[in-house]
N, C-alpha and C positions, 0 to 999 in steps of 0.2 A: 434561759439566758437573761441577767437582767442587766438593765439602761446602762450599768456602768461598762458592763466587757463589749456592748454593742459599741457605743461611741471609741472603747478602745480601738476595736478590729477598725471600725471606720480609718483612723486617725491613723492607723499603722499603712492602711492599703494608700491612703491618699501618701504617705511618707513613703512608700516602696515605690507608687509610679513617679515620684519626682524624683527619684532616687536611681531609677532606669534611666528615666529621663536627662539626666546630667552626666551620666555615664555614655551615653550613646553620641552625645554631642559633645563631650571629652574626646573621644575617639576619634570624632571627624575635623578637627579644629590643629593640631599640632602638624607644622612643617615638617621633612625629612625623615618621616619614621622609620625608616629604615635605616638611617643612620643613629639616629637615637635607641632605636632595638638591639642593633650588634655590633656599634661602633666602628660599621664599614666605613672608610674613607671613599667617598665620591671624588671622581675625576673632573675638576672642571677644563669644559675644552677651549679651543685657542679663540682668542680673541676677533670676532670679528666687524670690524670698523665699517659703519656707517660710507653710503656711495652716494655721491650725487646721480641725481634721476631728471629728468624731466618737472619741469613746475616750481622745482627747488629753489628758494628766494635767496641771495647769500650776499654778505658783504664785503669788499675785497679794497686793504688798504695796501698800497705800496708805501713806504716808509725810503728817504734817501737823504743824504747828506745837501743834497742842492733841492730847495725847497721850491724851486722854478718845475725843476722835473717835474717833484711830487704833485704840483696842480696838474700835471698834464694827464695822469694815469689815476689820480681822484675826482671821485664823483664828489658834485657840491653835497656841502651839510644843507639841507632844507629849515626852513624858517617857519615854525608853521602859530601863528595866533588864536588865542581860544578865551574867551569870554570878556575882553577888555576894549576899550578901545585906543590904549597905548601900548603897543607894542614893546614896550622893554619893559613891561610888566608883565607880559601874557606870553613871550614867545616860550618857544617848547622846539627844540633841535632833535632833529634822528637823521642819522644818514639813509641815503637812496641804498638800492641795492640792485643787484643783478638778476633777473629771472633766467632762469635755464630754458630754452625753446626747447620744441618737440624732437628736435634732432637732435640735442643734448648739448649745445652752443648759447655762448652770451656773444654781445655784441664788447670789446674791451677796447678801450682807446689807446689809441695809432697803433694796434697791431689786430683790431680787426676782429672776425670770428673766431674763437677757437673752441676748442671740444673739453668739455668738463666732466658730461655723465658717464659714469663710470668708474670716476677717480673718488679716492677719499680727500676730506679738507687736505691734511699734509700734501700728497701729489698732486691734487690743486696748484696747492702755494708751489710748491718745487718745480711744476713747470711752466709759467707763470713767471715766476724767477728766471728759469732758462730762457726763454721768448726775450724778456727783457733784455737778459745778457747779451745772448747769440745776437741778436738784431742790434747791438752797438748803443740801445737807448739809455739805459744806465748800467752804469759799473756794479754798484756796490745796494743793490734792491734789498730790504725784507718786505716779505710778502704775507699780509695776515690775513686772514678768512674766517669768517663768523657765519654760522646761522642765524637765520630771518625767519622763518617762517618752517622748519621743521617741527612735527607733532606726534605723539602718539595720543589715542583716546582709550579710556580706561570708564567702563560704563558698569551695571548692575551691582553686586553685592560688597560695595566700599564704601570706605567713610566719605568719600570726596570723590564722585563720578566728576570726568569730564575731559578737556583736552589740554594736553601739557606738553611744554618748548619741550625740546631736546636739543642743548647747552656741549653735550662733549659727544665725543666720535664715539662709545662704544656705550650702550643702555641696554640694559637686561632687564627679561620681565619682573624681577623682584625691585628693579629703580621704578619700575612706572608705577607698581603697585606700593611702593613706600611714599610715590610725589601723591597718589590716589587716598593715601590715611588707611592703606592695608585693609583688607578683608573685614568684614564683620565677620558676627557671630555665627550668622546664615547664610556665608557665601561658601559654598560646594568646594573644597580644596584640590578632589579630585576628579575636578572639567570643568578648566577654566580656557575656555576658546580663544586661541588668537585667529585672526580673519588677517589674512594679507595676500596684496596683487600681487602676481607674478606674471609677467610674459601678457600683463594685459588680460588675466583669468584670476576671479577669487577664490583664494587658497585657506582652507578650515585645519586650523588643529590644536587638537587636544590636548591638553597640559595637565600633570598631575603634580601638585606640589607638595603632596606628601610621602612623596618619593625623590630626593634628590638625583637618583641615576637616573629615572625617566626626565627629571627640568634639565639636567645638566646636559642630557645626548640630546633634548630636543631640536629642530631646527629656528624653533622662535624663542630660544630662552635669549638669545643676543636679538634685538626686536631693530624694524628698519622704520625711518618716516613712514607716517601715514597707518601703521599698524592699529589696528582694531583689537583689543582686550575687553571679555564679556565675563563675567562671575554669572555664574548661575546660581538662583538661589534654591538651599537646599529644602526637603519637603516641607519643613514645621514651616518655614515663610512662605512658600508657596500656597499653604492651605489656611492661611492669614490673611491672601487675596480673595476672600470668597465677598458677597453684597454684603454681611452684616459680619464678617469675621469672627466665626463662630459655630468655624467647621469642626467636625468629631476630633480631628490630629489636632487643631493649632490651641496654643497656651492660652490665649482668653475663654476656649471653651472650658479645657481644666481647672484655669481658675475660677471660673463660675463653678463649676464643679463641686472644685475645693470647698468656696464658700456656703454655699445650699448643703455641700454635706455636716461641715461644721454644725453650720445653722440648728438644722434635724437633730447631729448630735447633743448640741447646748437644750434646745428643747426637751429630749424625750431623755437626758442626764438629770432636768431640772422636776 
């Protein structure tokens, strides 16, 4: 056998395992393949809107024709100063908001306690409105409601781990993973963990996003405050965590590899 067909075979094997290698990580990387296989139509299911809970921070504007009302059922805008020492250079405005106690009640001015958890923003506002009306306090109310402090966290195999508002009443796990900069290359597509309370107990589950019928019947593809989103990373990352990264599986052993074999080849071709 001589130097020249040696370096070939080299040059062809190290071209076959990279060639495995881009195939097997093709496979694990594309969303809904099961819709992309047979052009099944998935069912997406019904909409389900965001509930106020306990701890829930929220801001609640009444809006009315008589601006005397309106002071009485808004909370002041707060003033708040930050690196100056004139204040109409430095102030910075946020409104207050309302915390939800453990009972699922705010304290709401001149009509007192009332019960929130439970309700989504709209039957918030809608009854809130009614309270107003029926009690004689104003005629003609809009009542608007905003989140303060509602979150999901989106941790492990993304471009942008971390924690993110949630802005409207209905977020699916594909908005937290679009606000997170989607999946890397080496985040596991099929278990991806969401973690959420229920009843006061941490609830685990499973998610495969390369199956549209399994994201779409899930019970956390519509996700709630406070939700937990984990991307597991798949093996080749995993075995990239070793002390010197430079275990048998992960891609800077093969490229060491690669290049010592090159190397031999150039040598013993020369």
């Amino acid at each position: 056998m001589t130097h020249r067909t040696i370096f070939t075979i080299l040059a062809a094997a190290m071209t076959g395992i990279a060639i495995l290698g881009s195939c097997a990580v093709a496979k694990q990387v594309p969303y809904f393949q099961d819709i992309l296989s047979d052009s099944t139509l998935a069912i997406i299911p019904e909409p389900v809107p965001i509930r106020l809970e306990p701890e829930d921070k929220i801001s609640i504007l009444v809006n009315s024709r008589d601006p005397q009302l309106m002071m009485l059922f808004n909370l002041p805008v707060i003033q708040r100063y930050v690196g100056s020492d004139n204040p109409s250079l430095s102030s910075n405005s946020y409104l207050t908001g309302y915390t939800i106690d453990g009972e699922g009640n705010i304290d709401f001015p001149v009509l007192g306690k009332i019960h929130l958890a439970g309700k989504t923003r709209e039957e918030a506002a809608i009854y809130i409105k009614e309270q107003l009306v029926s009690n004689n306090l104003i005629k003609d109310p809009v009542v608007t409601i905003e989140y303060m402090n509602l979150t999901v966290s989106v941790l492990g195999e993304v471009n942008k781990p971390g924690r993110y508002s949630i802005d409207k009443d209905r977020v699916t796990i594909f908005d937290a993973l679009s606000m997170a900069g989607d999946l890397t290359i080496y985040g596991l597509r099929e278990h991806v963990t969401v973690m959420r309370e229920v009843d006061g107990e941490q609830k685990i589950y499973e998610v495969n996003l390369t199956s549209a019928q399994e994201v779409f019947s899930s019970p956390v593809f519509y996700l709630r405050q406070n939700d937990f989103i984990y991307v597991e990373p798949n093996k080749m990352r995993a075995n990239q965590a070793t002390v010197n990264g430079n275990s048998f599986l992960s891609s800077s052993f093969w490229v060491s590899v690669a290049s010592l074999l090159v190397s031999l080849g150039v040598l013993i071709f020369n």
